[in-house]
N, C-alpha and C positions, 0 to 999 in steps of 0.2 A: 313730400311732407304735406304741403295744400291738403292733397287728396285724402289723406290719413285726416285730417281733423273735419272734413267736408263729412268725412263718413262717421266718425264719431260724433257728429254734433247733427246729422240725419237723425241718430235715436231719440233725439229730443225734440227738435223743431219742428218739424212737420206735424207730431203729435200735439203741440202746445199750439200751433198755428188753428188746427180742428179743434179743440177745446175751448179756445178763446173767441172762436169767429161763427161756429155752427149755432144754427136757433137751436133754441131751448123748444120748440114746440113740433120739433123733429120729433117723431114716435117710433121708429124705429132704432132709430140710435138712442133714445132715451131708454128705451130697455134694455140694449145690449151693453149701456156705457158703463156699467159696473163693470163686466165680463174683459170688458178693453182694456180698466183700470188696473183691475188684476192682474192682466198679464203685463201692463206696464212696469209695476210694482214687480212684478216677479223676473222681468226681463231685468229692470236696474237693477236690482239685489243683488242678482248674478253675475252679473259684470261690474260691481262694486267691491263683490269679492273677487275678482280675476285678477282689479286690479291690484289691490292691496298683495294678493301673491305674488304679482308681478312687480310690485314695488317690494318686497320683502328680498325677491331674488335677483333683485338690480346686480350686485357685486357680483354674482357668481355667474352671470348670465349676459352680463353686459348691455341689456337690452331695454330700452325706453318701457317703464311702467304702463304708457298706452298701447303698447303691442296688445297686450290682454285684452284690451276694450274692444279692438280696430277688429270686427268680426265682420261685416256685411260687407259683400260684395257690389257690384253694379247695378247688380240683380236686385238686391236689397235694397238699395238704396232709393232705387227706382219707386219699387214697390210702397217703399212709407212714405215718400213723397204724390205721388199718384193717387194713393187711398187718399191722402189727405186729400189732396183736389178733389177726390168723387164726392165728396163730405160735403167742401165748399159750394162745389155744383149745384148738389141736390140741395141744401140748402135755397139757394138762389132761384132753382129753377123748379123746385119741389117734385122731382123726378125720384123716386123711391129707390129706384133697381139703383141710379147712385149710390145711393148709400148705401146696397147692400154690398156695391162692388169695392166702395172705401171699406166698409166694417170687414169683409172680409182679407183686403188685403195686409189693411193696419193687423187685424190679431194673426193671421198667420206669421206673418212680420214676428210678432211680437211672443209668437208660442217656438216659434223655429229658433229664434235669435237665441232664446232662453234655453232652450234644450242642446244647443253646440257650444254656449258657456256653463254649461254644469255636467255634458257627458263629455264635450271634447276640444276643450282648451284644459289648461294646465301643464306644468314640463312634467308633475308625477307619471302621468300616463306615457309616457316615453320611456320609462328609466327599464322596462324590461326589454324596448324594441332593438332589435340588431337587425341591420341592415350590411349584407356582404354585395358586394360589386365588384365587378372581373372582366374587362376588354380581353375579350379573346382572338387569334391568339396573341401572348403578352409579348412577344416582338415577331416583327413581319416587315413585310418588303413594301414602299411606297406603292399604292394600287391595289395591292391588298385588299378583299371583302373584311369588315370587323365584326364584329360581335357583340353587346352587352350584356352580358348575365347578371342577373339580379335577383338574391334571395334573402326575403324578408321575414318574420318571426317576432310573434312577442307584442304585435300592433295592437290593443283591445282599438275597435271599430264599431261604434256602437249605434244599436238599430238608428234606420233612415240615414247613415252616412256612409261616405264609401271614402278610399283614402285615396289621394291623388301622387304620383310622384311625378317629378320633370328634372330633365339635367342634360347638358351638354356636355360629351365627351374633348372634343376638342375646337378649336375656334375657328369657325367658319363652317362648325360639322353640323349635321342634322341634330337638333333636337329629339332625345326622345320620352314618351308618357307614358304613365303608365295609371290605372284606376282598377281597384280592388274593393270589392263589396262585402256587404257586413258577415255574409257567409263565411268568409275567412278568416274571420276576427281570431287572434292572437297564433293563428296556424301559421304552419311553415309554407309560404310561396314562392314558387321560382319563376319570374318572368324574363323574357331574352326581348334586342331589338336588333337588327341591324343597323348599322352605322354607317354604311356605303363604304367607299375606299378609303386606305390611310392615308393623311398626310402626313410627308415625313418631319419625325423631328423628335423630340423625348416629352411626351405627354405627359403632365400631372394633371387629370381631368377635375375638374372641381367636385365639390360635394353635391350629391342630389338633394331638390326641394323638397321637402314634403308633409304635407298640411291633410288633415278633414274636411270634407267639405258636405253639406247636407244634398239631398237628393234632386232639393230643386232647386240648388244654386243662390241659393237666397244669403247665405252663412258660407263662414270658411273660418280655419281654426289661426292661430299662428301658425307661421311657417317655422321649421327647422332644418337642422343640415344633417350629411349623413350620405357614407357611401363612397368614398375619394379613391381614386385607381389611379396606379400608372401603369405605362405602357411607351413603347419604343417603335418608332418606325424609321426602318433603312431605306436611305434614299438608291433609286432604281438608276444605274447608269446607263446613262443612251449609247446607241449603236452608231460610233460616228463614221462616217464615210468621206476619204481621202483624209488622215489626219497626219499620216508622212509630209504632207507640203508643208505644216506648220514648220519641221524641219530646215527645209532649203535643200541647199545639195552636198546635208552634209552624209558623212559615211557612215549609216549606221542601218540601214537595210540589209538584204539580201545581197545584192551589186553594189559591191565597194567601188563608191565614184572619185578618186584621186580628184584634190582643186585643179591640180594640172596634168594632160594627156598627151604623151607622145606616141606618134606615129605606130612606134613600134616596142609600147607601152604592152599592146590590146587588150583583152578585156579581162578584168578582176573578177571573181565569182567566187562563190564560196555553197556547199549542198548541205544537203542531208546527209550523216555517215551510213555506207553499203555493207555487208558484210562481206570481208576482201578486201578492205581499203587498208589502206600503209596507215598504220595507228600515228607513228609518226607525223602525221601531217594532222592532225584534230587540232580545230581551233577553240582550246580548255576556254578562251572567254567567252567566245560566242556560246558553245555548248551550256556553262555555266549562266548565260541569261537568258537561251531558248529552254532550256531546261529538257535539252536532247541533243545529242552528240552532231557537231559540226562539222565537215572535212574543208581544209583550204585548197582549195585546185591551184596545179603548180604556179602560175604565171599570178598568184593572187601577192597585193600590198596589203599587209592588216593595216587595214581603216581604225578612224579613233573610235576610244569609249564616248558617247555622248552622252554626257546629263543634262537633264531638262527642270529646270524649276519650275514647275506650274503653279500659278500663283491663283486663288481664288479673291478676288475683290469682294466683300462684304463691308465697306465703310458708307454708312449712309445714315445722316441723321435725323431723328424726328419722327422714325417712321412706328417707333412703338403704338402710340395713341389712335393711330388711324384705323376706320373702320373697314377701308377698302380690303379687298382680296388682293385689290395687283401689287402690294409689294411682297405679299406672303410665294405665290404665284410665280412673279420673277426670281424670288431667292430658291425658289425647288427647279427651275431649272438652270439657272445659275449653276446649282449644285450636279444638275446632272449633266450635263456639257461638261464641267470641270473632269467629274469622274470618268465619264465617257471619255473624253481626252485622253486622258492618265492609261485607262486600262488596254487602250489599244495604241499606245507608244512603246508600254510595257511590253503589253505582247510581239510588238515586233522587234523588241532585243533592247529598246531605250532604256537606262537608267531614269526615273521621272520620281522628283520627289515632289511630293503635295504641300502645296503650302499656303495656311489662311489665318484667319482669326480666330479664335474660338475660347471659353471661357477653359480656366485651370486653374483649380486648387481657388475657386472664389474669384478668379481674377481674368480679365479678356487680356491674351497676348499670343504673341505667334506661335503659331503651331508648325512643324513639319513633321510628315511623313514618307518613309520612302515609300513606294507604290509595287509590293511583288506581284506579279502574274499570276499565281496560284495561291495565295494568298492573300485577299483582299478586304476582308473585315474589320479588321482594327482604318482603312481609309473609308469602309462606309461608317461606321463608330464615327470618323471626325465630321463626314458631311450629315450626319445624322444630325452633330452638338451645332450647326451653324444656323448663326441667326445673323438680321443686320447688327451693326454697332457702328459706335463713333469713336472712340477712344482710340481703335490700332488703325493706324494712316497707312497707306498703299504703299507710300514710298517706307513705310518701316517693314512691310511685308515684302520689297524687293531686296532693300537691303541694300549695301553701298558693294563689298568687299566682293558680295556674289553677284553684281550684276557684273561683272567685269571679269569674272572664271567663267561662266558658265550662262546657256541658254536661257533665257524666261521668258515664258508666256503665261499671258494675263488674260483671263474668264472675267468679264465684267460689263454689266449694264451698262456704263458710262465711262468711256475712255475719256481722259482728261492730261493734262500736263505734270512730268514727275519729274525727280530731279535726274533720270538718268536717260530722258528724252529716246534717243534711235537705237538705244541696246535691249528696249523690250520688246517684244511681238502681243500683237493684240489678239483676244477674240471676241469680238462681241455679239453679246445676247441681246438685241431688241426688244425693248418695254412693249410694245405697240404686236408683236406678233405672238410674246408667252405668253399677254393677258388673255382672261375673257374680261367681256363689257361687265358693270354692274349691274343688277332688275332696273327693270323699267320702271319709271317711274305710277302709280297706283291712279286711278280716276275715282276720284269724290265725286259720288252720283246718289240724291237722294232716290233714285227712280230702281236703280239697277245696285244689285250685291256681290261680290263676288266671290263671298260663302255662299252654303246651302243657306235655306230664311233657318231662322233661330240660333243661326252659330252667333257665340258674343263677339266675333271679329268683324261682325256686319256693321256692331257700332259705331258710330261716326268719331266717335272718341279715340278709338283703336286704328279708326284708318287713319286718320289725321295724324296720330303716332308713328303708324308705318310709314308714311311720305315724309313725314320727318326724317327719319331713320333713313332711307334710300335716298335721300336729297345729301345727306351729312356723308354718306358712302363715294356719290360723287362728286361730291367737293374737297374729300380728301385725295380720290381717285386724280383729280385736275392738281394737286399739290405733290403728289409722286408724278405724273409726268411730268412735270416741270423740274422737278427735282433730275430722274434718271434722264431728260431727254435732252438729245444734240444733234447739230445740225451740221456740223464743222467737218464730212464724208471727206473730202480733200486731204485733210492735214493726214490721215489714216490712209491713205490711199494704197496696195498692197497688203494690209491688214486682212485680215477674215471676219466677216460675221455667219452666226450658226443659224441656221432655220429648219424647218423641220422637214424633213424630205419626203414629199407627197403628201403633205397634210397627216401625216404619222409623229407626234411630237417623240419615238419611243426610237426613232432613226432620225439622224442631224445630219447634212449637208454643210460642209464648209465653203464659203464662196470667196472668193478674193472682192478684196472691195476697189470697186475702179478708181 
């Protein structure tokens, strides 16, 4: 807001500062200062009426009456400020080419400013624009290359202006722009960008920005919105390796292992069915969960049905507001360790129901899913809906009744103390190995840029913005480790944590923890 009345009250000051302070027996500003005055007069006029329509369409628009006025950029700003110094200069120092370098900045100023409040401020000039936007394709798989299509029509663009659009598809995704020249004016265009990989989650990408702006940056129009897409991305389940141990030694492999072996027990086995085999002897539940006909070999005990509850941990508070990446980061593979678990217990004949947080019907509360083998959609659907929250507690997602029927293992950043202590199994995802670092932080160098010279992000205003912004990134980043981090390796001891096997986050390794 500052910066809003800084730049509306430029069109004034600086002009009144050279009015008030420049000699009268300047001669070349004494000829031109009629010409100045004019396009003063005709620059306020016209932003006198912007504002008035902007105050007539307060109610319907929602929008502050100086929206209308607040036209000049940095660029602008610059410029009416500056001319007026070459004004004051030459004055002082009776150097001529000053003041032609004020006269001309003041009236360009003052002829541009006027011609983007009278061809391209107003909402009239929108009301034929349609703007379609489309994330392609509309669901896909975490990793996934994206898309943005974007087709515009109905813009009038009028000489010396080109139209600017920007919009972020999802948070933390690239930004993309787009700029359309007056050639185009009210035609139908279609522009695309890439968006790099998804991340997983259910996307409603915001509305795109988009304003006029003059040719030489001087002027810009109001902004408006326009363009909101959604889009789906499935989260990718990893490829885990040794995930049987999570098990123990119960019976639910290939080799039915009896708790207790005699001598002349020997060995329990169970195949594949041959064509030739005694039908009689198929074991209907195994075939029924390999989802392919099983034979018992004589000397075999049927082993138990094992169920597994795998439980996803997502209780974590605070973490909405934060700018960091690392708790986005840890929750995608959180999510994919979970799935990855799930899908190769399934496949090795386990009963595995999925079980976590997630919003329904408006409301965050526990979810379960069973997990089939050949069928696995509706469990990427649920790891797709998962985000952090705070409302459903860990020990409400283990449950009292089923921790005590049945298996459960816990997916989760931060192992912690629950009410049902030595009957759950851990697995922990390490904050400190799914992240990456934040940027580094930016050097303020009046000497050195680290735009091309003329990009307006060389401005010292804009850096000092950006170390902002990256400074606030790491200090939120220090407020999630602190939050997910432990140091308590002992109390867990025989637990598993997951890492990524050979630097492939896309293959997980299970380790016992010593």
């Amino acid at each position: 807001m500052p910066g809003r009345w800084f730049r509306i009250a430029s069109l004034i000051v600086p002009s009144a500062i050279a009015a008030k302070f420049v000699r009268a027996d300047e001669r070349i500003l004494h000829e031109v200062a009629p010409v100045l005055i004019m396009l003063w007069i005709l620059m306020a006029g016209v932003l006198m009426m912007r504002y008035v329509e902007t105050r007539e369409l307060r109610r319907r628009t929602m929008a502050s009456p100086w929206v209308g006025i607040d036209v000049l950029t940095s660029t602008g700003v610059s410029m009416l400020w500056l001319g007026a110094g070459a004004l004051l200069l030459a004055g002082k120092t009776g150097w001529a080419s000053l003041s032609v370098v004020g006269i001309l900045g003041l009236g360009t100023t003052y002829l541009v400013t006027a011609w983007t409040g009278l061809m391209a401020c107003g909402y009239d000039r929108w009301r034929s624009a349609r703007v379609d936007r489309a994330i392609v394709p509309q669901v896909t798989t975490e990793g996934e290359a994206l898309r943005e299509e974007l087709k515009i029509s109905g813009i009038p663009i009028p000489a010396g202006m080109r139209l600017f659009i920007s919009g972020t598809a999802m948070k933390h995704g690239v930004t993309s722009r787009y700029v359309v020249g007056a050639e185009s004016s009210r035609a139908e265009v279609a522009l695309s960008s890439d968006l790099g990989p998804g991340l997983r989650g259910e996307h409603d990408a915001p509305p795109m920005q988009i304003w006029l702006g003059d040719v030489f940056g001087i002027t810009r129009s109001p902004i408006i919105e326009g363009g909101e897409a959604t889009f789906s991305v499935l989260p990718r389940p990893a490829a885990i390796e040794n995930a049987k141990k999570l098990l123990g030694s119960g019976g639910d492999a290939a080799v039915a292992s009896p708790a207790q072996q005699l001598p002349s027990e020997g060995t329990f086995r169970i195949r594949e069915y041959v064509p030739g085999d005694d039908t009689r002897r198929i074991h209907w539940v195994r075939s029924a969960q390999q989802d392919q006909l099983i034979m018992r070999l004589p000397d075999e005990i049927p082993p138990a049905d094992p169920v597994v509850r795998l439980i996803l941990d997502n209780e974590l508070p605070v973490v909405e507001p934060m700018t960091s990446r690392a708790p986005d980061e840890l929750l995608d593979a959180l999510v994919r360790v979970w799935l990855g678990i799930g899908k190769s217990l399934a496949a090795a004949g386990t009963r595995v129901v999925l079980v976590t947080a997630v919003e329904h019907n408006g409301k965050l509360r526990r979810v379960e899913r069973t997990l089939f083998p050949r069928s696995a959609h509706e469990a990427l659907r649920v790891g797709m809906r998962v985000t952090w929250q705070d409302q459903v507690s860990l020990d409400t997602l283990t449950g009292k009744r089923e921790a005590k029927q049945m298996k459960q293992i816990v997916v989760t950043g931060r192992p912690r103390r629950t009410h049902h202590g030595e009957d759950l199994s851990w697995v922990v995802v390490p904050e400190g190995v799914w992240t990456t670092p934040e940027p580094t932080l930016p050097e303020i160098s009046a000497t050195t840029h680290p735009f091309p010279s003329g990009a307006p992000e060389n401005r010292s205003a804009e850096r000092v913005q950006e170390r902002k912004r990256i400074e606030k990134m790491w200090q939120d980043r220090m407020l999630f480790t602190h939050l997910v981090g432990w140091t308590d390796w002992s109390r867990y001891s025989g637990h598993h944590v997951a890492r990524p096997a050979m630097g492939d986050q896309s293959r997980i390794t299970l380790g016992a923890i010593p």
